[in-house]
C-alpha positions as CSV (number, residue, x, y, z in Angstrom):
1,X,-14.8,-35.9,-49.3
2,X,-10.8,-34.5,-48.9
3,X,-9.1,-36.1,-46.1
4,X,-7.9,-33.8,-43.3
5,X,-4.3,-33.2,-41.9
6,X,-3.7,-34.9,-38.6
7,X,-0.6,-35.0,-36.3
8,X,-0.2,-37.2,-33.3
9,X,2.1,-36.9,-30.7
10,X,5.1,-34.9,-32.7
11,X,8.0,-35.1,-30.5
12,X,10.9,-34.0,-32.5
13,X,14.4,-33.1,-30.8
14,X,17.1,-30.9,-32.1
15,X,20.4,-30.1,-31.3
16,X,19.5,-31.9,-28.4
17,X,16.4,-29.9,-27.3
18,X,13.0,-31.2,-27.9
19,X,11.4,-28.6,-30.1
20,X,8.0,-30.4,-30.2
21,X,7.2,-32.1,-27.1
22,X,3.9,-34.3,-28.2
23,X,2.3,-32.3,-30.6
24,X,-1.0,-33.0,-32.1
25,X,-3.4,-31.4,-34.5
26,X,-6.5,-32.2,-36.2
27,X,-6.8,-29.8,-39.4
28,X,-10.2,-30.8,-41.2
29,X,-10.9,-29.4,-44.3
30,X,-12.4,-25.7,-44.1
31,X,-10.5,-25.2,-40.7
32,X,-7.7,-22.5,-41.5
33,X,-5.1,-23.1,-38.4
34,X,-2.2,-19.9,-37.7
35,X,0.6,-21.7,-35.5
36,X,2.4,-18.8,-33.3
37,X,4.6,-19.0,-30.8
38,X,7.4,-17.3,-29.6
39,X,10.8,-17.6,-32.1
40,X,12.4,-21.6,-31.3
41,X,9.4,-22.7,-30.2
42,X,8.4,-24.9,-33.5
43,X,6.9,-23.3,-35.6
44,X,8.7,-23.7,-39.1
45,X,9.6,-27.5,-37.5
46,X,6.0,-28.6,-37.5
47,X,5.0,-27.4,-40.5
48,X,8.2,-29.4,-42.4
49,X,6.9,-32.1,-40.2
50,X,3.4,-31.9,-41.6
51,X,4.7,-31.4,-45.2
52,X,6.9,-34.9,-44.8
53,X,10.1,-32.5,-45.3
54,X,11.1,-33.5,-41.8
55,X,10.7,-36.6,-39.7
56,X,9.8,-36.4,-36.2
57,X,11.5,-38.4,-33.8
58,X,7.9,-40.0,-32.4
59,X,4.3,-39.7,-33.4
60,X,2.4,-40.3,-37.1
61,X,1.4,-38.0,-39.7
62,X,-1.4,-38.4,-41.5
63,X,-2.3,-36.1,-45.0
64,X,-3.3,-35.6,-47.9
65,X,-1.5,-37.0,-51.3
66,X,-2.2,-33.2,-52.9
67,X,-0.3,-31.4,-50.1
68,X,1.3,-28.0,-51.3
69,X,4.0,-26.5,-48.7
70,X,5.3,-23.0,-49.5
71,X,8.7,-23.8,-49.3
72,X,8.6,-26.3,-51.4
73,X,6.0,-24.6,-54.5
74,X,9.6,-23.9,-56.8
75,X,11.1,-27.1,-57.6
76,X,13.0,-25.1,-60.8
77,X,16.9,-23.7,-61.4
78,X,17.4,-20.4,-62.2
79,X,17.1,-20.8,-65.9
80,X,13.3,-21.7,-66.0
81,X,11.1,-18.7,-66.7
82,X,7.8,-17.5,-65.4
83,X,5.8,-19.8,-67.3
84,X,7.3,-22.8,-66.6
85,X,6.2,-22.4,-62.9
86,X,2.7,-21.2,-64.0
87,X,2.2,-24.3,-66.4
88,X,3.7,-26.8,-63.6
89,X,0.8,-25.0,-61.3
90,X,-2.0,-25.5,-64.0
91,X,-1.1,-28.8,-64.8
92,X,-3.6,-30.6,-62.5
93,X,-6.1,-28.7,-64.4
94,X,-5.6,-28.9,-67.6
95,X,-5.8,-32.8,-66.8
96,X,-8.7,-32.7,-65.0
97,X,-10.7,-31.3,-67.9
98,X,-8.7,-33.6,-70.2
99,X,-9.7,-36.6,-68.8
100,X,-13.3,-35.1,-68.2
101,X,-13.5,-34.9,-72.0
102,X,-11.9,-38.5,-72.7
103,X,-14.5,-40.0,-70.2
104,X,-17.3,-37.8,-71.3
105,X,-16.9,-39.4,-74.5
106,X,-16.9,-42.7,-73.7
107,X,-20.1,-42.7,-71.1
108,X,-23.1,-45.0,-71.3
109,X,-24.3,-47.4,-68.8
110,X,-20.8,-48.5,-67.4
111,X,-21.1,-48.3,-64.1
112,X,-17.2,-47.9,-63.7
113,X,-16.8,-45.1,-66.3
114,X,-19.7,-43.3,-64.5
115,X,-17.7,-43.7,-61.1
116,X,-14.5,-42.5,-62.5
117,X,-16.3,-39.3,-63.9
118,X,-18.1,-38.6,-60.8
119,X,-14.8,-38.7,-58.9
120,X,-12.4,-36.5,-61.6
121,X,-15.8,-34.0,-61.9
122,X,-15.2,-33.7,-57.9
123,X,-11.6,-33.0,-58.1
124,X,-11.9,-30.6,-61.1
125,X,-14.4,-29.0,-58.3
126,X,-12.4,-28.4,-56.0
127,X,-9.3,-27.0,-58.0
128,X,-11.7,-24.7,-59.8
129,X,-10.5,-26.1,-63.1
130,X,-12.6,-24.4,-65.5
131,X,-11.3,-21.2,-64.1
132,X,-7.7,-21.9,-63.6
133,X,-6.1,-19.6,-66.1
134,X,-8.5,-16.8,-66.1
135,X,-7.0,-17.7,-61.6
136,X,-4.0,-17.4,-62.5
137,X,-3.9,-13.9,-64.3
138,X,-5.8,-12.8,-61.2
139,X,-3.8,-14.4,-58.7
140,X,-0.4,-12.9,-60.5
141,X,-2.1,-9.5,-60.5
142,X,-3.1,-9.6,-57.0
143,X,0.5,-10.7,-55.9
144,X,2.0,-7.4,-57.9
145,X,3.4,-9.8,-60.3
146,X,1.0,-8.9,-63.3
147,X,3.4,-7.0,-64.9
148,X,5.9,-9.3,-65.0
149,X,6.9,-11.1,-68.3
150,X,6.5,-14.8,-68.4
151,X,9.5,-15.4,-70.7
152,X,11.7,-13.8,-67.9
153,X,14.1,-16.8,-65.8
154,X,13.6,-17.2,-62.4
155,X,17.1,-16.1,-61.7
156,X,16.2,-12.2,-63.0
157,X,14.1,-11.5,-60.5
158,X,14.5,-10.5,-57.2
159,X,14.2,-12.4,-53.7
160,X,10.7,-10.8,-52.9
161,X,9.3,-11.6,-56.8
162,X,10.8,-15.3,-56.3
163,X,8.7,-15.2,-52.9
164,X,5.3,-14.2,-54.5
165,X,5.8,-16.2,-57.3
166,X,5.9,-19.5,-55.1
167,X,3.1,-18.3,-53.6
168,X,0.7,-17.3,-56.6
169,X,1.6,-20.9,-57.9
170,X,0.1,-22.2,-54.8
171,X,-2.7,-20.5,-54.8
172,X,-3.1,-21.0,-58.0
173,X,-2.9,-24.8,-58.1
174,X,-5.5,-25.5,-55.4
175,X,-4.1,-28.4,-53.4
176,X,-6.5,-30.3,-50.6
177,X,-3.8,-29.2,-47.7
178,X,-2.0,-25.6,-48.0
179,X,1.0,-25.3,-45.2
180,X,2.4,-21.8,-45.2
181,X,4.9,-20.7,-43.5
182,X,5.1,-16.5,-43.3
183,X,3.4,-15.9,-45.8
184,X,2.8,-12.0,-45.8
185,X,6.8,-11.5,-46.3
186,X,7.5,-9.1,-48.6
187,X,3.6,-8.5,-50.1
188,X,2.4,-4.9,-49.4
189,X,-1.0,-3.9,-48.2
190,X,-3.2,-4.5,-51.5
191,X,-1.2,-7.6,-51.9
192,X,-1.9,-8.9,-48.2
193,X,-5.5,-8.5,-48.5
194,X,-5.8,-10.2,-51.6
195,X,-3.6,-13.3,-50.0
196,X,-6.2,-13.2,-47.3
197,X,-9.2,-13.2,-49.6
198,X,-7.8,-16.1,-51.3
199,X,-6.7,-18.2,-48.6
200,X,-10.0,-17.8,-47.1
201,X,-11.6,-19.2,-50.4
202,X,-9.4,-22.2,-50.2
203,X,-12.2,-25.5,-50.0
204,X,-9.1,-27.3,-48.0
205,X,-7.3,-27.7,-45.3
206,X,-4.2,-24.8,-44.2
207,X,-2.1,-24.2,-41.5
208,X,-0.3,-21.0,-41.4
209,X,2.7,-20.0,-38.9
210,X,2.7,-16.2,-39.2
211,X,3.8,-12.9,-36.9
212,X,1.4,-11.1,-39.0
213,X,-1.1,-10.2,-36.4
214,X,-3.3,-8.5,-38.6
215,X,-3.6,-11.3,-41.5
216,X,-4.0,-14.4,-38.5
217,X,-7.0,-11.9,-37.2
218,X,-8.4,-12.1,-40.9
219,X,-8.1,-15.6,-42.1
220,X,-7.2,-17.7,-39.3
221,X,-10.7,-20.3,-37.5
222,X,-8.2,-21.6,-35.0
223,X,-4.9,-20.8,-33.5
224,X,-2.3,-23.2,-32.1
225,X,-0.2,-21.7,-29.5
226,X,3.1,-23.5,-28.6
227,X,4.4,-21.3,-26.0
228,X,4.4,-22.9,-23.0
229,X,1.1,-23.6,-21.3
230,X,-0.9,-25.8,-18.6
231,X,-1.8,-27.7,-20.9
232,X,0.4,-26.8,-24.2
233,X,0.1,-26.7,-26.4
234,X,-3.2,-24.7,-26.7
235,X,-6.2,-24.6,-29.5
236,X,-8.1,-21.6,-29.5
237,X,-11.3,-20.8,-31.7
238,X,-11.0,-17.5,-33.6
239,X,-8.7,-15.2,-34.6
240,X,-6.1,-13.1,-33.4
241,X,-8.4,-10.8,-31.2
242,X,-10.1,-13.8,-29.7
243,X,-6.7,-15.1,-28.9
244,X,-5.5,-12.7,-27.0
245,X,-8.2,-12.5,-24.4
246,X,-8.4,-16.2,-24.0
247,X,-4.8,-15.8,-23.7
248,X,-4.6,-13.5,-21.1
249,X,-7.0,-15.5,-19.0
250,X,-5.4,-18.9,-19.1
251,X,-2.2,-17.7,-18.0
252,X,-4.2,-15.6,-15.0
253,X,-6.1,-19.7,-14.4
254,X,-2.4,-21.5,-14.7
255,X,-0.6,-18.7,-12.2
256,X,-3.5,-18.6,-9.9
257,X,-3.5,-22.7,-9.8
258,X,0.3,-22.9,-9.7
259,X,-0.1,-20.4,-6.5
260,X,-3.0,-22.5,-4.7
261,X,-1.1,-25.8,-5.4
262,X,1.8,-24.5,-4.2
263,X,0.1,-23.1,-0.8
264,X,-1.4,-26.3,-0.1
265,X,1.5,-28.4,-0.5
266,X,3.3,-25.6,1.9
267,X,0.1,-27.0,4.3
268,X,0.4,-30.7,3.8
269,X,4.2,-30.9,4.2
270,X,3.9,-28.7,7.7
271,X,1.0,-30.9,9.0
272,X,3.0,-33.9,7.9
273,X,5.7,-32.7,9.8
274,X,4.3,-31.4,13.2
275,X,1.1,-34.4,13.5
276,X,3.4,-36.8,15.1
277,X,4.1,-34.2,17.9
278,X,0.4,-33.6,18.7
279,X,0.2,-36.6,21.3
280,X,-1.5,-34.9,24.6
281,X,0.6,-31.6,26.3
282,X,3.6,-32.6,27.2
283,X,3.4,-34.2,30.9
284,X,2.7,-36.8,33.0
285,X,-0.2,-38.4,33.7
286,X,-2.0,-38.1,36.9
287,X,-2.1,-41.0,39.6
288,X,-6.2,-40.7,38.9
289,X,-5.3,-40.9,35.4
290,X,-2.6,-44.3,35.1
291,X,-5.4,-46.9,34.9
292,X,-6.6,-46.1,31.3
293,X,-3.6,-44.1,30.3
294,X,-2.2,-46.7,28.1
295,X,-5.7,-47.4,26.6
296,X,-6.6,-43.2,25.9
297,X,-2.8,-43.0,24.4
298,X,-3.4,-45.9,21.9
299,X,-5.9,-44.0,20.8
300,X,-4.5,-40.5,20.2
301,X,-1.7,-42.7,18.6
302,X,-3.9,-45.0,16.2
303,X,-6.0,-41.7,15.6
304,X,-2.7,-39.7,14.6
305,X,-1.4,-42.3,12.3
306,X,-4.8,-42.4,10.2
307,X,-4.5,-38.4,9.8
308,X,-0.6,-39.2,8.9
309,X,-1.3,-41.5,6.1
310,X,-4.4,-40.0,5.2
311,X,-1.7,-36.3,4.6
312,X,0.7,-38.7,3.2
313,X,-1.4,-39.9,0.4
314,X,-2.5,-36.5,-0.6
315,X,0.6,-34.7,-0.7
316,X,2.1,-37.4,-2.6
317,X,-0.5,-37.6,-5.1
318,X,-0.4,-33.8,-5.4
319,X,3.0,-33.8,-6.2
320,X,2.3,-36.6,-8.7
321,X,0.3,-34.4,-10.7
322,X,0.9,-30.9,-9.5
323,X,1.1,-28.3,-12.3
324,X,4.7,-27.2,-13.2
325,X,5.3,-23.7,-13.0
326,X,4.9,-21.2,-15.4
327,X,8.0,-20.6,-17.0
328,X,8.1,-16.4,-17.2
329,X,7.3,-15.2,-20.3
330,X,9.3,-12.9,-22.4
331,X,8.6,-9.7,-21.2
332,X,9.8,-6.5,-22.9
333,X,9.7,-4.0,-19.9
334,X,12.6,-1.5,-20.6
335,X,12.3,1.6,-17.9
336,X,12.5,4.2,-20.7
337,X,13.1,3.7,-24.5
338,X,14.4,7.0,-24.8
339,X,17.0,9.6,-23.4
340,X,16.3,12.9,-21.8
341,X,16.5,15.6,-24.0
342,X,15.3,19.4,-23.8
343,X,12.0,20.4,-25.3
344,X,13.5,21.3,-28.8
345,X,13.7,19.7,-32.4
346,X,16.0,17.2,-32.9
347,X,16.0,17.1,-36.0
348,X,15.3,18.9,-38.9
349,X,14.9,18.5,-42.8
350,X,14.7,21.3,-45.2
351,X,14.7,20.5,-49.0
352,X,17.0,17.0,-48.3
353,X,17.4,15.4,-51.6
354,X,19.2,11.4,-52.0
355,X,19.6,11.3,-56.0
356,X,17.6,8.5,-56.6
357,X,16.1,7.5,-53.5
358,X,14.3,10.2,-51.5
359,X,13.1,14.0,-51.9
360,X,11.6,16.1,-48.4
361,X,10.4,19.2,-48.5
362,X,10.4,20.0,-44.8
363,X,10.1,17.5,-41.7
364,X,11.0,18.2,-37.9
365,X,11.1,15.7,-35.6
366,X,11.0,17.0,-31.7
367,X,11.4,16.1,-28.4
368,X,8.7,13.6,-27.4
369,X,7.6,12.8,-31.3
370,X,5.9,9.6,-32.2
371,X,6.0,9.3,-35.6
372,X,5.0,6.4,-37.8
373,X,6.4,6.4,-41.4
374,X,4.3,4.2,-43.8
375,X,4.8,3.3,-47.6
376,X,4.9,0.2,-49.7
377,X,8.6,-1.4,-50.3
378,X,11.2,0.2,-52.1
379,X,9.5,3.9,-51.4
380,X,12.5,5.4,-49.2
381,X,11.0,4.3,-46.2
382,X,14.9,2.8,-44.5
383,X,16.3,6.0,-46.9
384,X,14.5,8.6,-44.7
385,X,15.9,6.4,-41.1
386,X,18.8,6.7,-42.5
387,X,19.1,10.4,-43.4
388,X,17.5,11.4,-39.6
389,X,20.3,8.5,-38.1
390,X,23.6,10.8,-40.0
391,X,24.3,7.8,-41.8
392,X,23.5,9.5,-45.4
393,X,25.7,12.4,-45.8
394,X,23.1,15.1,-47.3
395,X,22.4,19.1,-47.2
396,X,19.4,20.4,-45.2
397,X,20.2,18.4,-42.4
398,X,20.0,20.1,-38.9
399,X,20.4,17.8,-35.5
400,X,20.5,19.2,-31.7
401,X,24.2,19.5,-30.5
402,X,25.4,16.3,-28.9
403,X,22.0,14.7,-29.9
404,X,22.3,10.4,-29.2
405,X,20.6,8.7,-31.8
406,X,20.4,4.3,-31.7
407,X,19.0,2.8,-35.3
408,X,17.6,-0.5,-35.5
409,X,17.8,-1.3,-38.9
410,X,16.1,-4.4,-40.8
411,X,19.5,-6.4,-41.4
412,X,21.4,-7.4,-38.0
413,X,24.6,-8.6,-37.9
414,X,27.5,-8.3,-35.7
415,X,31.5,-8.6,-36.2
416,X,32.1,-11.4,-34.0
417,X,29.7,-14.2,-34.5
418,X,31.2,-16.7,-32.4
419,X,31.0,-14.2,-29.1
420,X,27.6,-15.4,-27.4
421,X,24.7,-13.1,-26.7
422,X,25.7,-12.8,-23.3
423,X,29.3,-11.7,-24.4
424,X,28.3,-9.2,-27.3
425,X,25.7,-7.0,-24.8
426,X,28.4,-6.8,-22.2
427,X,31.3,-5.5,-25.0
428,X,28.7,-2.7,-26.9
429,X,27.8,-1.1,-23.3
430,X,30.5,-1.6,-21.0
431,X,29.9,-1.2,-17.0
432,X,26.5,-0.2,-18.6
433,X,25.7,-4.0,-18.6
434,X,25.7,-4.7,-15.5
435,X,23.1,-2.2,-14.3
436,X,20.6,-3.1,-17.0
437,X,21.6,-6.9,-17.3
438,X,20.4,-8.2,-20.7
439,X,17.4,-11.0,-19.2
440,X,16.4,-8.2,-17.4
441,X,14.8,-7.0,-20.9
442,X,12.9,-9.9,-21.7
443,X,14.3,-10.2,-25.0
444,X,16.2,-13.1,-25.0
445,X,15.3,-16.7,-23.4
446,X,18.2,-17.9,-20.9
447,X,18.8,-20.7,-23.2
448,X,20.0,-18.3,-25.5
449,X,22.3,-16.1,-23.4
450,X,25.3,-18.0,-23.8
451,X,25.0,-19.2,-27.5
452,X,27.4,-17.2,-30.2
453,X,25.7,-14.9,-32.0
454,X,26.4,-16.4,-35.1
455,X,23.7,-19.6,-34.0
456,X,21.1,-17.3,-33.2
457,X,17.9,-16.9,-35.5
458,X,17.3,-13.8,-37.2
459,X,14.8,-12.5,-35.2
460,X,16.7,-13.2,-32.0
461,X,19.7,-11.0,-33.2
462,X,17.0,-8.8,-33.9
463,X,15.8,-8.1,-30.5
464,X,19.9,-8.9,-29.3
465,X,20.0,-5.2,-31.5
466,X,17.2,-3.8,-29.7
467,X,18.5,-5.2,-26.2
468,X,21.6,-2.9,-26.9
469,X,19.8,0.3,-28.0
470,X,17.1,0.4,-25.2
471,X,19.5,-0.4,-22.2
472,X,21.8,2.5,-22.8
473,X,18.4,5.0,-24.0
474,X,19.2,7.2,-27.1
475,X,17.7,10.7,-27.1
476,X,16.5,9.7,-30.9
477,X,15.1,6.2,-31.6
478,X,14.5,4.9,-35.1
479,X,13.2,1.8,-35.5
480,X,13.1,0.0,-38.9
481,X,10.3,-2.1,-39.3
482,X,10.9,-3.4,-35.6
483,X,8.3,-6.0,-35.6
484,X,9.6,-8.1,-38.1
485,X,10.6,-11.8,-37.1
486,X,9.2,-11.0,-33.8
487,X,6.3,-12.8,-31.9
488,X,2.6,-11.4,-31.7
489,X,3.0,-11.1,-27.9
490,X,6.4,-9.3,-28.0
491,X,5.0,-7.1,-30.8
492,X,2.5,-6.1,-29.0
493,X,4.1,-5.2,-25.4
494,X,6.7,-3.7,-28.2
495,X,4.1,-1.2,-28.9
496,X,2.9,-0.5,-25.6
497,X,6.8,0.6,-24.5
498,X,6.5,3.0,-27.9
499,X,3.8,4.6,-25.8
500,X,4.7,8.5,-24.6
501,X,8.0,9.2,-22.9
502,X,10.8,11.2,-23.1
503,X,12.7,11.7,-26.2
504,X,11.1,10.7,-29.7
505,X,10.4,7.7,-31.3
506,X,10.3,7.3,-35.4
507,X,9.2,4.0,-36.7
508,X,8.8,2.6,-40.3
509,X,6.5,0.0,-40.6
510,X,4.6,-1.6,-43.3
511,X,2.7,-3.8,-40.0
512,X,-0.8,-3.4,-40.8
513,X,-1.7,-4.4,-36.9
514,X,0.7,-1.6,-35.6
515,X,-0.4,0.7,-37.9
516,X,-4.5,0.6,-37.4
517,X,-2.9,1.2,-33.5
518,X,-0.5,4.0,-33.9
519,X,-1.4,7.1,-31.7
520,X,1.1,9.4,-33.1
521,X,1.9,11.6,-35.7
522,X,2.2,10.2,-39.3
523,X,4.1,10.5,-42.5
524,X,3.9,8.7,-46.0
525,X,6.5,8.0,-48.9
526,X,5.9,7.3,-51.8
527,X,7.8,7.1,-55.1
528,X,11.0,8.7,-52.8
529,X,8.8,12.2,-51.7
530,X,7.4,12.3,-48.3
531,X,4.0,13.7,-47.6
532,X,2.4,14.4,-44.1
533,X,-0.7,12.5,-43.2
C-alpha cells in the first residue's frame, strides 16, 4: 500500500515573517489537494517544504521515497536532448519489468523470491510499466510536444517547451507523490485538459498550488486555503465551486462571531465597571432602618462581590480565547475601471497588417465594448493589444481625438526598482494619489506598501500596474491576460469590476474560468488573422 504525504506543524519564517504558521496536511493516496491562497501566503514554500527542497523551521515531514516535484523533474544542462529526459523518466520501468523477468525466471517454492515478485509486480502496477512508452508518446502529444525531435538539446527550445517537458516527464514516470506547483503555465486549452485527465488518473498522492480556477474545479478532492481564517488554515472537500460557497460562508460565521464576541466583552467590561457602584441609592439609612443596616449592607456587598468575580472570570477567559479579528481581505473595489467617453468608436481597424504577426480585416471597438480576445499562445493575441494601445505603428488605424488608453501588459516592470510601492503609485499619478490612495484598491497588502518594487513578486507588480491604470480611469482599457499570477479570489472580484460601465474594456485571456464567464462580445486569432465569434 503507498504511504501518504503528511506535514505537521510547518512553521517556517522568512525574511523574518512567518510564512507558514503550523501547517499541517494529511495527503493519502487518491486525495488530489490544490493549495491557494493569496500571492506570499505560502504557497510555493510548502510545497519545497513537502518536496525536502526546503527545511522548515518547526514541524516533521513525512513522504514518500518516490516523490516527483515539478521543479525539480529536469536535473540536465543544456546540452542533453529530448531523450535523455524521456529515458531518465522511463527508467523505473524498464527496471521494473527487468527485474520481473530476472525473478520470473528464477521462481519455485522460495518463499522469499515469491515475496520479492509480489512486491516489484505491485510497483510495476502502479507506474503502468508495461505501458510506459506507448505513455510517453501520448503524454508528449498531449503536452504539444509530439512534434518535437528527441535528438534536439534542451538548450534549443524555448522557456514554455522546457516547462512541458518537465512536466510530461512527470507524468510520465508515475511517482507515489506528485507536488506541482502551477502547472497549467504556458499549456493551451487541449493541452490543459489533457494535464487534468492525467493527473486525475494518477494512483498517488498530489498536491497542486494553482490560480487556475478552472483546472482546481476539475481535478482537485480537496482544497487547502491559507489565507487567513478562524481556524486557518482551512480544508475544504471538493473543488473550486464547492470552495467558494463554503468560503463565502465561513468568513460570514468568523465576522459574525468576531462581532458577538466583541459585543459581549463591550458588556462584561461595563458591568465589571459600574457593579461595584450598585450598593443601595445613594443615602442614608433611616433611624427605623440602623438596627440591621450593617447586617442588609453585608449582604448587598458579599452578593456584589460574587457577581464581580463571577464577570471577572468570564471576561478574562473570553479574552483568553476570543477570536482575532478578521484581517480585511483584499478587495478589488475600484469606483469605475473606465473613463467617460461619448457614445462613439474608439477605435477602429480597417485592413491593419503587422508583417509577420497579425492580419484584421475590420474590428471597431466602441464606447462601452466588452470584448474578450481568445487564441492559443503565439496567435497575435498581445499583437492585436498592442496595435488598439498605438504602440505598433501601422495603417488602418483610426482612434477618437484625445482618446486615454492604459495597457496592462503581461511583463511588468518599472525604472526604479528600489522606489517602494508606496513611492512608485504616488510618482505615475501625482496629486491623483492622494484622492484614490493605493490600499484603498485592495491590491496590495500593507506589508507590501513600503517595500521597493524591485522585492515584490511578479504578480504583486502586476496588480502594482493595475493599481496605476484603474485609479486615474482610461477611456480605453486593455488588459493582457490580467489574471495571470493573481489569486482565485482577486480573479474573480477582478471579473466582477469588468462588469458594464463606461468606456470599453478589451481583454486577452487564454483563462478558461474567465472565459466560460464572459458576457461580452468576442473575437478569436488564430495563425495572426482575427475572426469574430
Amino acid at each position: 500500500m503507498e504511504a501518504a504525504l503528511i506535514a505537521r506543524d510547518i512553521v517556517r519564517v522568512l525574511g523574518g515573517r512567518r510564512v507558514l504558521d503550523g501547517v499541517s496536511l494529511t495527503a493519502a493516496p487518491g486525495r488530489r489537494i490544490g493549495v491557494i491562497g493569496e500571492n506570499g501566503a505560502g504557497k510555493s514554500t510548502l510545497l519545497r517544504v513537502l518536496a525536502g527542497v526546503d527545511r522548515p523551521d518547526r514541524g516533521t515531514v513525512e513522504r514518500p521515497a518516490d516523490l516527483g516535484y515539478l521543479h525539480q523533474e529536469m536535473p540536465f544542462d543544456a546540452a542533453a536532448t529530448v531523450a535523455d529526459v524521456l529515458d531518465d523518466a522511463l527508467a523505473v520501468a524498464r527496471e521494473d519489468l527487468a527485474e520481473l523477468e530476472r525473478l520470473g525466471g528464477l521462481l519455485g517454492d522460495d518463499e522469499a523470491l515469491l515475496a520479492a515478485y509480489a512486491d516489484r509486480l505491485d510497483q510495476a502496477q502502479l507506474h503502468d510499466a508495461w505501458d510506459a512508452d506507448r505513455r510517453a508518446a501520448l503524454v508528449l502529444d498531449g503536452l504539444g510536444l509530439g512534434g518535437i525531435e528527441h535528438g534536439r538539446r534542451l538548450g534549443e527550445l524555448s522557456g514554455g517547451q522546457r516547462g512541458r517537458l518537465a512536466l510530461a516527464a512527470l507524468l510520465v514516470r508515475r511517482p507515489s507523490a506528485v507536488l506541482l506547483d502551477e502547472p497549467t503555465n504556458h499549456l493551451d486549452d487541449a493541452a490543459a485538459a489533457f494535464l487534468e485527465e492525467q493527473v486525475r488518473g494518477l494512483p498517488g498522492t498530489v498536491v497542486v498550488a494553482s490560480h487556475d480556477r478552472a483546472f482546481l474545479d476539475a481535478v482537485c478532492t480537496d482544497l487547502l486555503d491559507l489565507d487567513p481564517a478562524v481556524d486557518s488554515p482551512v480544508r475544504f472537500g471538493g473543488g473550486y465551486s464547492a470552495y467558494l460557497a463554503r468560503k463565502r460562508a465561513d468568513r460570514e460565521r468568523w465576522e459574525r462571531r468576531y462581532a458577538e464576541e466583541q459585543e459581549e466583552l463591550a458588556a462584561l467590561r461595563e458591568d465589571l465597571g459600574v457593579t461595584t457602584h450598585r450598593v443601595a441609592p445613594d443615602r442614608a439609612p433611616r433611624d427605623s432602618e440602623k438596627m440591621g443596616y450593617g447586617h442588609r449592607a453585608g449582604r448587598v456587598q458579599n452578593s456584589i462581590s460574587r457577581r464581580a468575580r463571577a464577570t471577572t472570570r468570564r471576561l478574562e477567559e473570553l479574552e483568553r480565547r476570543q477570536v482575532p479579528a478578521p484581517p480585511p481581505p483584499l478587495r478589488f473595489r475600484p469606483d469605475a475601471l473606465t473613463g467617460e467617453v461619448p457614445d462613439e468608436v474608439l477605435v477602429s481597424l480597417r485592413d491593419v497588417h503587422v508583417p509577420g504577426r497579425l492580419t484584421v480585416a475590420r474590428l471597431d471597438v466602441r464606447t462601452g465594448a466588452r470584448l474578450l480576445v481568445t487564441g492559443p499562445n503565439g496567435a497575435g493575441k498581445s499583437t492585436l493589444l498592442h496595435v488598439l494601445a498605438g504602440r505598433l505603428g501601422t495603417a488602418g488605424v483610426r482612434r477618437y481625438p484625445g482618446l486615454r488608453v492604459g495597457l496592462l501588459g503581461q511583463d511588468t516592470e518599472f525604472g526604479e526598482p528600489g522606489r517602494t510601492a508606496h513611492e512608485t503609485y504616488a510618482v505615475a499619478l501625482g496629486a491623483r494619489a492622494a484622492v484614490v490612495p493605493l490600499e484603498s484598491l485592495g491590491l496590495l497588502g500593507k506589508r507590501d506598501l513600503g517595500k521597493p518594487v524591485g522585492e515584490l513578486s511578479v504578480g504583486q507588480r502586476r496588480r502594482l500596474a493595475l493599481a496605476i491604470l484603474v485609479a486615474d480611469p482610461p477611456q480605453l482599457l486593455l488588459l493582457d491576460e490580467p489574471t495571470n499570477h493573481l489569486s482565485p479570489t482577486l480573479c474573480d472580484e477582478l471579473e466582477d469590476a469588468l462588469g458594464p460601465g463606461p468606456g470599453a474594456i478589451v481583454v486577452a485571456a487564454h483563462d478558461r474560468w474567465l472565459r466560460a464567464r464572459w458576457q461580452g462580445a468576442e473575437v478569436s486569432v488564430h495563425d495572426g488573422r482575427l475572426d469574430v465569434v
